[in-house]
C-alpha positions in Angstrom: -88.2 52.6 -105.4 -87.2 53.5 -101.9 -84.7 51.4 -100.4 -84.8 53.0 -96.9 -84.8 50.6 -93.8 -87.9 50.8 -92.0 -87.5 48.5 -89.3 -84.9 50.8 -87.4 -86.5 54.5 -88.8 -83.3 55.7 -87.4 -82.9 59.0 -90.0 -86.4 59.8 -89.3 -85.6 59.9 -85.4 -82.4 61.1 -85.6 -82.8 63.7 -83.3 -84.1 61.2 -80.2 -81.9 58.1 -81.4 -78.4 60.0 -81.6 -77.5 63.0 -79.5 -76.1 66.1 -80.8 -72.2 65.0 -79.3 -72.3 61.4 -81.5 -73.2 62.9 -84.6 -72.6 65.7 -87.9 -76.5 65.6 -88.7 -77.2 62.5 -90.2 -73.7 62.1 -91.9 -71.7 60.8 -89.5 -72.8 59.1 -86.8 -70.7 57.6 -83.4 -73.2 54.9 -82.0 -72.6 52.7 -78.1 -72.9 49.2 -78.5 -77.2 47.6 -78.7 -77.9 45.6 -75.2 -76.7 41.6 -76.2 -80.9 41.0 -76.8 -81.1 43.6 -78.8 -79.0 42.8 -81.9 -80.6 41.7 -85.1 -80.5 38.5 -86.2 -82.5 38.9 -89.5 -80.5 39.5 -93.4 -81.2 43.1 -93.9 -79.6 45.9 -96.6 -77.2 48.5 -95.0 -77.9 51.9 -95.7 -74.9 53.7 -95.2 -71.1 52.8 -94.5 -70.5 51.4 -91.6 -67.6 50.7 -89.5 -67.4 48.5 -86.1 -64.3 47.9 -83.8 -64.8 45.3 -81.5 -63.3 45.8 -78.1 -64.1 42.2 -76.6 -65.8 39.1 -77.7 -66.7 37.0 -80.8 -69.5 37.0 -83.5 -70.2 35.2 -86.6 -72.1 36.7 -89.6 -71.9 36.9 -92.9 -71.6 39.8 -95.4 -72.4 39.7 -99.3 -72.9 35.5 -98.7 -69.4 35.4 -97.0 -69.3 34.2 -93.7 -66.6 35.1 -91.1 -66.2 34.2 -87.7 -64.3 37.6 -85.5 -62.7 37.5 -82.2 -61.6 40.8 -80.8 -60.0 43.0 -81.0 -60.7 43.9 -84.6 -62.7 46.0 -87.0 -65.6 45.5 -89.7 -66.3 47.7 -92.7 -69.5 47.2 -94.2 -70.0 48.8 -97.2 -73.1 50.7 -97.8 -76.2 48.5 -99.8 -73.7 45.4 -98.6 -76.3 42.6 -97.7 -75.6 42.0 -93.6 -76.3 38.7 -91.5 -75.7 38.7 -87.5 -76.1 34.9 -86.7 -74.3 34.8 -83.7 -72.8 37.3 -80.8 -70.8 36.1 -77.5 -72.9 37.9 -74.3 -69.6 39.9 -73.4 -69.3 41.2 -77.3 -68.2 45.0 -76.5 -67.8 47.5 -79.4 -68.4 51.1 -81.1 -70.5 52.0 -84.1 -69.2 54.8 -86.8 -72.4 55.2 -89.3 -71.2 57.2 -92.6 -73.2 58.4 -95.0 -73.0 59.0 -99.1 -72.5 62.3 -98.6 -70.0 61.8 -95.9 -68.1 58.9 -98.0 -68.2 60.8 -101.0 -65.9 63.9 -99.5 -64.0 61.2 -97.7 -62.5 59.7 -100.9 -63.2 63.0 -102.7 -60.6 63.5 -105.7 -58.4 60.6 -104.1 -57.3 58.2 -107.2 -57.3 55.0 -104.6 -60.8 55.3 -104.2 -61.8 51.9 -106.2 -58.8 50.2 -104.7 -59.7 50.9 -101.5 -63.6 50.0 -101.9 -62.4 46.2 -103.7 -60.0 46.2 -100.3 -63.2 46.9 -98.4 -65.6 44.4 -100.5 -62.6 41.5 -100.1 -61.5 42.0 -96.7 -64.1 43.5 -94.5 -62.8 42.0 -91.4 -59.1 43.8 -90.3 -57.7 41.8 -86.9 -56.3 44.7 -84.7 -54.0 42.7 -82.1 -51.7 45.2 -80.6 -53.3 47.8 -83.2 -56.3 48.4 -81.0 -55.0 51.3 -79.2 -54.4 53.2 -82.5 -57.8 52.7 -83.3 -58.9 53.6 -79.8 -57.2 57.1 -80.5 -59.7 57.8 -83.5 -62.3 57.0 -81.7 -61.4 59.5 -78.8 -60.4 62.2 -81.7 -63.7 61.7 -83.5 -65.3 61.7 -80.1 -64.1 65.6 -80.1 -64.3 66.7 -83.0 -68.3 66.0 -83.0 -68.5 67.6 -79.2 -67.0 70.8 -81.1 -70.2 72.0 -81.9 -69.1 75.3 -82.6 -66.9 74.1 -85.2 -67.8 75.1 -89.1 -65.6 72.3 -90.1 -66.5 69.7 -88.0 -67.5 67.2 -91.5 -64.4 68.0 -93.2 -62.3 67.6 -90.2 -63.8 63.9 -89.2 -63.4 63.0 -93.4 -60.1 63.6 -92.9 -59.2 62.3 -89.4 -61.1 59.0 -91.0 -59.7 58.8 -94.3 -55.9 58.6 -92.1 -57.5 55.7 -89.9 -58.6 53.9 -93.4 -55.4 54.5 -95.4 -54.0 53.0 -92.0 -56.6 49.9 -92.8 -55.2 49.4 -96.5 -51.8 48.8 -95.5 -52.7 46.6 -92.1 -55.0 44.3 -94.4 -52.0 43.8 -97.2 -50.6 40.6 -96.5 -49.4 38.3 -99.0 -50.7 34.8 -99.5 -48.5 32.2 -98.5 -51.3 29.8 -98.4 -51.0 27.5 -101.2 -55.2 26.3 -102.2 -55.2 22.9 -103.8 -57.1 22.2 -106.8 -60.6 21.4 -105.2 -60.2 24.9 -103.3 -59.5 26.5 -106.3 -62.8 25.4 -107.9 -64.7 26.0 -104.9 -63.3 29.5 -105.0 -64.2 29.8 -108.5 -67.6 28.4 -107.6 -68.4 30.7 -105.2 -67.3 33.9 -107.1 -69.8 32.6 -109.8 -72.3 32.3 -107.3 -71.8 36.0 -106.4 -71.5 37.1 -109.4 -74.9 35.2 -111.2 -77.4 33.9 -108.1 -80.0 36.6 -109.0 -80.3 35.1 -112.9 -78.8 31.7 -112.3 -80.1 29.2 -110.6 -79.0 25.9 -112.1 -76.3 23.7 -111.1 -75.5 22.9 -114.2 -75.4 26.8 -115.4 -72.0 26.7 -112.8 -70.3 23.8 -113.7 -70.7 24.8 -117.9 -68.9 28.2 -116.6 -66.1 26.3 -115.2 -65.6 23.7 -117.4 -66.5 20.2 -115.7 -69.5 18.1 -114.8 -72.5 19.1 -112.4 -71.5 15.4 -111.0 -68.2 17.1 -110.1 -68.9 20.3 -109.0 -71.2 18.7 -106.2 -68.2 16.5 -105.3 -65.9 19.2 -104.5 -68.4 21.6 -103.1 -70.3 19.2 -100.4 -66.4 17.8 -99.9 -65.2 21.5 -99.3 -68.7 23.1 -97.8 -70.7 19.8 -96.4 -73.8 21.6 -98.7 -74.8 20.5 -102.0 -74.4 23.5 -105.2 -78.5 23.8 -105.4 -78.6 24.0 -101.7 -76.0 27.2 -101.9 -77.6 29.0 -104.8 -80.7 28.9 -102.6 -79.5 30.1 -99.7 -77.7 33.1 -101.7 -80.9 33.6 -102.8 -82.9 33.3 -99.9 -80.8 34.9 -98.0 -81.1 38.8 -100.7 -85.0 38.0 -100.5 -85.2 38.2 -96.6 -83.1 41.0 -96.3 -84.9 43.1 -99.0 -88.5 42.0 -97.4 -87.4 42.8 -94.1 -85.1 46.3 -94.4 -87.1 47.7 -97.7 -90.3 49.1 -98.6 -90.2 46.8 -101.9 -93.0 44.7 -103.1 -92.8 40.9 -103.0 -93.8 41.7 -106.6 -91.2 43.8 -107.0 -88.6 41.9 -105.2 -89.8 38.8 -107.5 -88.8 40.7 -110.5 -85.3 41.7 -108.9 -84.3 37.7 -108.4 -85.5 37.3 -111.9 -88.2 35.6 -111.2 -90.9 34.2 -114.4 -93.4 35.1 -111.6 -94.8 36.6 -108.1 -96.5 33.4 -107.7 -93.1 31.5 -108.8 -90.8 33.1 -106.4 -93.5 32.8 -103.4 -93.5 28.8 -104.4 -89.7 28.9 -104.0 -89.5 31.1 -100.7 -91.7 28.9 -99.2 -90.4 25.6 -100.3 -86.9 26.5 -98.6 -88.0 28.2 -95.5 -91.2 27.0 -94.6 -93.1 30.0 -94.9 -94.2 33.0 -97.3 -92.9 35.4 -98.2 -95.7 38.1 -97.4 -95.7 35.7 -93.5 -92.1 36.1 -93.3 -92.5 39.9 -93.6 -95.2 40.3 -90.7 -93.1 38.0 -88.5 -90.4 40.5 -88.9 
């Protein structure tokens, strides 16, 4: 099943999308900012790693279900088959791209025992606020910048894997900060809610599946989350659901059938019913309009 993104055929294009001086083939890519009209405001399945540092402006979006809200300067890491939502950019929102593939992550974190501590860091806390920082990060950019413009190089791949895994050890301490913020009890459940939701949307779609798991009444659980969220439980099982279905009907090559069969649907026809009951419109209509 290929998993490629087909609406930007950037690796097919490579060559005209990404000159020679921004890029180590298709592994490791340095991408300008997309003119404001340009960005995509459409769930869709990254690819490959990526990482964004925001110079200037603000942007809210929403990664694996979790929303976040960003003001510059900071930086984003979004992890590769990480399910991406842009909902909303400022005009003035400056920043710089750094694509990474598989086979560029994989010799990043290459014999390096932190490697799952560092991807739960990543999956947690995508969003590291810079502050003062940015200047440091500024720096890898401008090294990076050189290291690809020495095309001459043999070890140009090895050289940015290193110069990058410094600028994400550099990440793992800056985003260790202890919690001195004390949740009450409704926040805890909410929390708990929530992780359940991550964890069990694509088999789960009951309200009362959630509130077995944590031990109270559906009447409950709908209390605290519309208190907490202002959204019911059924209405945020559906959108976590809704939300995976766009972004795999408009980045993948997938079949509806098979994307029916991925949320665990009983049936094409089934999901189709559901798509359409919460947005309005099929899913094979949603597709073209994409």
């Amino acid at each position: 099943m290929n998993m490629n993104i087909p609406y930007r055929q950037w690796r097919a294009n490579i060559d005209q999308l990404t000159p020679e001086s921004h890029r180590i083939g298709s592994d490791l890519l340095l991408i300008d900012q997309q003119p404001h009209d340009q960005v995509i405001h459409r769930p869709l399945i990254a690819d490959a790693t990526t990482a964004i540092i925001y110079r200037q402006g603000s942007a809210t979006f929403s990664i694996n279900m979790k929303r976040y809200t960003i003001q510059a300067p900071c930086m984003l890491v979004i992890l590769e088959n990480s399910i991406y939502f842009s909902e909303e950019t400022s005009e003035d929102l400056s920043y710089q791209v750094i694509v990474m593939s598989k086979t560029f992550t994989d010799l990043l974190f290459q014999d390096m025992g932190r490697i799952q501590e560092l991807h739960s860091e990543f999956y947690q806390s995508p969003v590291l606020h810079l502050g003062d920082s940015l200047q440091i990060y500024e720096n890898y950019l401008h090294l990076l910048q050189n290291i690809l413009r020495s095309s001459e190089s043999p070890y140009r791949l090895e050289a940015a894997a290193h110069l990058t895994l410094a600028m994400f050890y550099g990440y793992s301490y800056m985003t260790y900060q202890p919690t001195t913020h004390q949740l009450t009890r409704d926040e805890q459940l909410y929390a708990q809610f929530t992780d359940l939701l991550q964890t069990h949307y694509q088999q789960e779609r009951s309200v009362a599946f959630y509130a077995d798991n944590l031990c109270i009444t559906a009447k409950h659980l709908s209390d605290v989350v519309h208190e907490i969220s202002g959204k019911s439980p059924l209405a945020l099982i559906q959108e976590y659901v809704v939300t995976e279905a766009k972004a795999l009907l408009y980045s993948t090559d997938m079949t509806i059938s098979q994307i029916s069969d991925h949320l665990n649907f009983a049936t094409q026809s089934e999901f189709g019913k559901f798509f359409k009951r919460v947005t309005g419109i099929s899913p094979l209509q949603y597709r073209k309009e994409s």
